[in-house]
BAKEKOL-27412 format. One record per residue (C-alpha): chain; x negated, y, z; residue in three letters. Coordinates in steps of 0.1 Angstrom, whole numbers, m for minus. Layout:
<nodes>
+---+-------+-------+-------+-----+
| c |  east | north |    up |   r |
+---+-------+-------+-------+-----+
| A |     X |     Y |     Z | ALA |
...
+---+-------+-------+-------+-----+
</nodes>
This chain:
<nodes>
+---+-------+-------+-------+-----+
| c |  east | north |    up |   r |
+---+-------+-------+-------+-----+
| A |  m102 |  m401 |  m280 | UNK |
| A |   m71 |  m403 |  m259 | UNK |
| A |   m77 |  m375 |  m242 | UNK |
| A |   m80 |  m355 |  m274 | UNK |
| A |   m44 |  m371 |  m287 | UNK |
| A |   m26 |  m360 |  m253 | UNK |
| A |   m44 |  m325 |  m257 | UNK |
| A |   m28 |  m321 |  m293 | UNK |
| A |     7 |  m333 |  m282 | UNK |
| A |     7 |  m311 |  m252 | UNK |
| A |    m1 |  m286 |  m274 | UNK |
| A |    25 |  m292 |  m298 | UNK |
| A |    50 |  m303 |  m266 | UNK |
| A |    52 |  m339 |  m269 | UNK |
| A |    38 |  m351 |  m242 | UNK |
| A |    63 |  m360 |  m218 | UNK |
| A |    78 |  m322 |  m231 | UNK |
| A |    56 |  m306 |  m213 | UNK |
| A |    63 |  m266 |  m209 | UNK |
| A |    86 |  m276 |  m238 | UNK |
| A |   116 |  m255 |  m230 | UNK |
| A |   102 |  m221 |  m221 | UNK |
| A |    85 |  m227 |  m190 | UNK |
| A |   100 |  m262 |  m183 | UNK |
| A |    89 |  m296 |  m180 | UNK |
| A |   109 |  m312 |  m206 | UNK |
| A |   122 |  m308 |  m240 | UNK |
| A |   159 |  m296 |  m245 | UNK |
| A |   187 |  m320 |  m251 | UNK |
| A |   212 |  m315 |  m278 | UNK |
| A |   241 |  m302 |  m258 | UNK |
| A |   278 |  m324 |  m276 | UNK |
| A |   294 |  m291 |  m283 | UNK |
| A |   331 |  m291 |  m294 | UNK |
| A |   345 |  m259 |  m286 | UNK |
| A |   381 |  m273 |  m304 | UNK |
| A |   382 |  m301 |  m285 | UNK |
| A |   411 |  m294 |  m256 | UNK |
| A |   407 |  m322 |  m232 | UNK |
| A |   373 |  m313 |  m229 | UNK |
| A |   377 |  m275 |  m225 | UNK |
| A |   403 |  m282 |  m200 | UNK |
| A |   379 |  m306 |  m178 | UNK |
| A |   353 |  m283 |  m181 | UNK |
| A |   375 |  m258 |  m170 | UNK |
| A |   384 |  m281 |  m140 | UNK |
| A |   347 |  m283 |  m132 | UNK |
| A |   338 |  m248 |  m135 | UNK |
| A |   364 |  m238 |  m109 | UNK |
| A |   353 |  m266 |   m83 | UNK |
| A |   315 |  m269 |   m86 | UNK |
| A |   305 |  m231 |  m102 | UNK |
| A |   336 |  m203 |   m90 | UNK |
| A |   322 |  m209 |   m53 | UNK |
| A |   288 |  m187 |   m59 | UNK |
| A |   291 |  m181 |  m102 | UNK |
| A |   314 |  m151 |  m112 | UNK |
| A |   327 |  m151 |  m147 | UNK |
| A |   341 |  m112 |  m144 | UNK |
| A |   350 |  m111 |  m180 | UNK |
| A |   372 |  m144 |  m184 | UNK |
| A |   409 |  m140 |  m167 | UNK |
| A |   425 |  m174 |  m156 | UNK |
| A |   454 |  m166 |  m175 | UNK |
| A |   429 |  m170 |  m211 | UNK |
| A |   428 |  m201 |  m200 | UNK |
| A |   462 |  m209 |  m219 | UNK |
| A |   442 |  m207 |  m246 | UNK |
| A |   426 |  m245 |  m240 | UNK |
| A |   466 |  m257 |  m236 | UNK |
| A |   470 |  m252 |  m203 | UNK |
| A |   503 |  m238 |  m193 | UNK |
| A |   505 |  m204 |  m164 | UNK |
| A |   520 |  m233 |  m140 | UNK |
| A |   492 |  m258 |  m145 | UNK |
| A |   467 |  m230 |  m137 | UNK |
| A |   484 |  m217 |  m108 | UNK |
| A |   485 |  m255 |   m93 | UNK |
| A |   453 |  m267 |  m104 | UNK |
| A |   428 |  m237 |  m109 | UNK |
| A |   437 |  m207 |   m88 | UNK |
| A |   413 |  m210 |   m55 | UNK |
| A |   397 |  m179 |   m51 | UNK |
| A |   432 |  m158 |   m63 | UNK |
| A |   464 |  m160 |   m65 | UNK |
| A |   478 |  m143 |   m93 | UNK |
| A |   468 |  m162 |  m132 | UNK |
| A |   461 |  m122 |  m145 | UNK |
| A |   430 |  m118 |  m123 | UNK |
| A |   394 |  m125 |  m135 | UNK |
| A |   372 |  m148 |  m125 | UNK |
| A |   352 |  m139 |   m91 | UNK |
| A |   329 |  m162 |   m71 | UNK |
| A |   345 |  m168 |   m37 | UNK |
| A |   313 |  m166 |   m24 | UNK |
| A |   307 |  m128 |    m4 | UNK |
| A |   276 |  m111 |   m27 | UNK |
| A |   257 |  m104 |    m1 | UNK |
| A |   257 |  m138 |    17 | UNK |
| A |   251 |  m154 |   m16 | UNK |
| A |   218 |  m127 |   m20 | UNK |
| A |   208 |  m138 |    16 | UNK |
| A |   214 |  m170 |    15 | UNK |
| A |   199 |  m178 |   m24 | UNK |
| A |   175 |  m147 |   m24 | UNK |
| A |   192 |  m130 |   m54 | UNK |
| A |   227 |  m129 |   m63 | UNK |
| A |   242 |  m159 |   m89 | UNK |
| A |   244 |  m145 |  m118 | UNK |
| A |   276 |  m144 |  m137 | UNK |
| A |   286 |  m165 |  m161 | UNK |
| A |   307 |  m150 |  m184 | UNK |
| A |   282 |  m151 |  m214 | UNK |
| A |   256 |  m174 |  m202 | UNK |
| A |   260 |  m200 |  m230 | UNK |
| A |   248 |  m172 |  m254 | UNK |
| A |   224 |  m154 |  m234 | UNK |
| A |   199 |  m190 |  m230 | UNK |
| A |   193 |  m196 |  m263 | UNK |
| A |   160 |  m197 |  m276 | UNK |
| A |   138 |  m209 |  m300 | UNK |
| A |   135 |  m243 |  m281 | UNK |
| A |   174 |  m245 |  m288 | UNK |
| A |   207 |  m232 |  m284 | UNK |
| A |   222 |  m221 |  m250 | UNK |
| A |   245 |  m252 |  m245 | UNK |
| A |   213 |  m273 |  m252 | UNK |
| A |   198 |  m251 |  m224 | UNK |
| A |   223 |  m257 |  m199 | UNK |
| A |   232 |  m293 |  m209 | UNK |
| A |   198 |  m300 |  m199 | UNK |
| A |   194 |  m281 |  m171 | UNK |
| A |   226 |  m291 |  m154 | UNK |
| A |   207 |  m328 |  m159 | UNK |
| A |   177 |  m329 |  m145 | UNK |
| A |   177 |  m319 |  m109 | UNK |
| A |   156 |  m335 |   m84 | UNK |
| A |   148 |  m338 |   m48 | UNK |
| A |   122 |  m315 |   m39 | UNK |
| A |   117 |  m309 |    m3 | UNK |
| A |    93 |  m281 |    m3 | UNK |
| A |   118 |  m257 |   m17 | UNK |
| A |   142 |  m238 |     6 | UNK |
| A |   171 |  m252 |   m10 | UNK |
| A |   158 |  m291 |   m14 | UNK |
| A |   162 |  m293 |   m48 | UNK |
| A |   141 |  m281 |   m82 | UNK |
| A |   146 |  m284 |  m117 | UNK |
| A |   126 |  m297 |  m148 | UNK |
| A |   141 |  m271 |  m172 | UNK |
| A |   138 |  m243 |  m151 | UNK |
| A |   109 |  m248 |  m125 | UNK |
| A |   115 |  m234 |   m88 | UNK |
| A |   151 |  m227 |   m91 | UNK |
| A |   160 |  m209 |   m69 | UNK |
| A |   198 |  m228 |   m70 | UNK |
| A |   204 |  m259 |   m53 | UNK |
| A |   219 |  m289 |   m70 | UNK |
| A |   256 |  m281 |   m70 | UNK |
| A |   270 |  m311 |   m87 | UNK |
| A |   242 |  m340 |   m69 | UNK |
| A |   278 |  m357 |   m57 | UNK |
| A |   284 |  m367 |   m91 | UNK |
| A |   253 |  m370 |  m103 | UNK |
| A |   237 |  m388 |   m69 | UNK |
| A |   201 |  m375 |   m58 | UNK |
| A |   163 |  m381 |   m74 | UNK |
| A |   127 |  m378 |   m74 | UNK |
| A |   112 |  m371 |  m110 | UNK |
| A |    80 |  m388 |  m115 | UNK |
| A |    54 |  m358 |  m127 | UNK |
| A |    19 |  m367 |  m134 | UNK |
| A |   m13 |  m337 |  m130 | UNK |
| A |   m33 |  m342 |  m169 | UNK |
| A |   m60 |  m320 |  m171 | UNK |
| A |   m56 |  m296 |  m207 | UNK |
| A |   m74 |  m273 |  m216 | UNK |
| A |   m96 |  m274 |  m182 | UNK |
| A |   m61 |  m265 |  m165 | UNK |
| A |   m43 |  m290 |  m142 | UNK |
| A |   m11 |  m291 |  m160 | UNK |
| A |    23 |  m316 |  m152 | UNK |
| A |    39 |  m342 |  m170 | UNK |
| A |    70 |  m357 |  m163 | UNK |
| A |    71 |  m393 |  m166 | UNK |
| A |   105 |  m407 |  m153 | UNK |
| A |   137 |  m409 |  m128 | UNK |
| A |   132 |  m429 |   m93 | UNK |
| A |   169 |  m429 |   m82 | UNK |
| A |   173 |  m420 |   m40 | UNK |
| A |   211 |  m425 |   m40 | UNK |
| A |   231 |  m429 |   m69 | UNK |
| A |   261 |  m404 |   m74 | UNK |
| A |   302 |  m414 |   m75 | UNK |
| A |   295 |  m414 |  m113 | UNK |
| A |   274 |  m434 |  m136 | UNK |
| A |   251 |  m421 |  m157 | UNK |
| A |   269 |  m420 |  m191 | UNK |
| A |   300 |  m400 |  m172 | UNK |
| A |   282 |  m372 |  m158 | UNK |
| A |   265 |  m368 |  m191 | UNK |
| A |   299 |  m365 |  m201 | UNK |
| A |   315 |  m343 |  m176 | UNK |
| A |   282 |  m316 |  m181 | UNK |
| A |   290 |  m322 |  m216 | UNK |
| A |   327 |  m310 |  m211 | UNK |
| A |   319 |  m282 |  m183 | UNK |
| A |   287 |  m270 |  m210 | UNK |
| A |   317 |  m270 |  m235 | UNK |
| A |   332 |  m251 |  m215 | UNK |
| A |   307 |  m221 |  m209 | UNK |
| A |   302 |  m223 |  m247 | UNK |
| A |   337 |  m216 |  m252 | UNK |
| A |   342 |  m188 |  m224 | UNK |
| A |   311 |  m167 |  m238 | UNK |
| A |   337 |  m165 |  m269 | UNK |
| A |   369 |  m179 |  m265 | UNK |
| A |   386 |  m162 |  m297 | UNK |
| A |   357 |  m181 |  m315 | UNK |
| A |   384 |  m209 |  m324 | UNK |
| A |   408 |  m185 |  m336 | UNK |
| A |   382 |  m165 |  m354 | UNK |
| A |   374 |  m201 |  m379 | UNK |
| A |   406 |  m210 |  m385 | UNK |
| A |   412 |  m171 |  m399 | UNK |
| A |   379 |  m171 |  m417 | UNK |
| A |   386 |  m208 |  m431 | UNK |
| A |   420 |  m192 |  m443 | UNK |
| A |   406 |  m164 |  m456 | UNK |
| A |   382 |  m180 |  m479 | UNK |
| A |   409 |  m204 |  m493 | UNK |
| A |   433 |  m171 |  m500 | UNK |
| A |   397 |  m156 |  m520 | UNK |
| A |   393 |  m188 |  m533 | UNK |
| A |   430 |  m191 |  m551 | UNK |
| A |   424 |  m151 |  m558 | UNK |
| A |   394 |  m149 |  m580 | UNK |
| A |   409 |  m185 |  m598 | UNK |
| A |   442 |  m159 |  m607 | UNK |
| A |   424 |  m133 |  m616 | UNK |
| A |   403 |  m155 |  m636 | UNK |
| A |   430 |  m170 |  m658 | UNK |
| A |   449 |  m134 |  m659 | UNK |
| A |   417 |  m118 |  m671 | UNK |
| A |   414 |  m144 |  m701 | UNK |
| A |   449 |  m139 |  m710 | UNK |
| A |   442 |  m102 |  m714 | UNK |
| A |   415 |  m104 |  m734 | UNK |
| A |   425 |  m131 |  m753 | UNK |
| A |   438 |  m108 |  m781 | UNK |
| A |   409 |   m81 |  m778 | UNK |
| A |   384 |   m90 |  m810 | UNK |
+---+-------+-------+-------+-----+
</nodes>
């Protein structure tokens, strides 16, 4: 009998989210998404340039959109600007392509769109990467040390394990379906990181914010007209309302 209940969760991926998340180990996590929320654009704008720009491109963002968050061209040029020096120039890895292809077996992909291009039916893309970002783990038997539960044999090592500190996830081999399948179980901590765990939930949470708002960063812009347009119809068709009763008032 319990074999038969963990065969119908695993089947409907409750057990331990197994395969869950398109080929992952674990469910997705609701990614705290505020794309009008400043402070957190702007530290997830800090984070992107320090833990991501090194090896991640995003070609179709330019530093100086990032005034759009509330920075200023100053702020930027003092706080941002590592791999260029003028605020009018995209966003390019500092990392040579064809190191990072050696070194990584494939280039990183850019990130310009990422946010969008993850989602799936398991959940949006900001759920994707809010999960992914937090649940690396040691993993000695991959080239670069490190795997993921989200995305299984990464081929990316853990670029923000400082924060985050390093650990082994505890997966269990159930037998489903006759197939040897795992189950992920739990967190046995090596070395904790220079955050705890609540603040590196929150600092993905603000750099995931981030890559939410750079796949559209006229999204904000493109509300607050929508929002305004639907009052302007709103007031419209109550005018044209009334003014159609007072013609017709007199009509037998």
């Amino acid at each position: 009998m319990k074999k038969l209940i963990l065969t119908l969760l695993t089947a409907l991926g409750l057990a331990g989210g197994v395969h869950a998340a398109g080929g992952g180990l674990i469910a997705l996590d609701k990614a705290p998404v505020d794309v009008s929320n400043q402070a957190s654009l702007q530290n997830g704008a800090k984070l992107f340039v320090n833990y991501c720009l090194g090896c991640h491109s995003a070609a179709s963002m330019r530093f100086n959109r990032l005034k759009d968050i509330g920075l200023t061209d100053q702020q930027i040029k003092d706080n941002l600007l590592f791999t260029t020096d003028k605020v009018g120039e995209t966003m390019v890895a500092a990392v040579d392509p064809k190191q990072a292809k050696e070194w990584f077996g494939a280039n990183p992909p850019d990130l310009s769109v990422i946010a969008r291009s993850r989602a799936s039916a398991q959940g949006s893309g900001a759920d994707y990467l809010y999960t992914f970002l937090r649940t690396f783990y040691r993993d000695e038997a991959k080239a670069t040390g490190w795997n993921n539960l989200v995305f299984p044999s990464v081929g990316m090592p853990h670029a923000l394990w400082q924060l985050q500190g390093e650990r082994h996830a505890i997966l269990e081999n159930v037998e489903v379906h006759g197939q040897n399948t795992q189950v992920f179980k739990g967190w046995e901590t090596i070395s904790p990181g220079t955050m705890s765990a609540q603040e590196y939930d929150q600092a993905v949470g603000d750099l995931v914010n981030f890559l939410q708002w750079m796949g559209e960063p006229a999204q904000n812009t493109r509300i607050r007209v929508g929002v305004g347009v639907l009052i302007f119809l709103g007031i419209f068709i109550l005018i044209a309302w009334r003014l159609n009763a007072a013609f017709w008032k007199d009509v037998k």
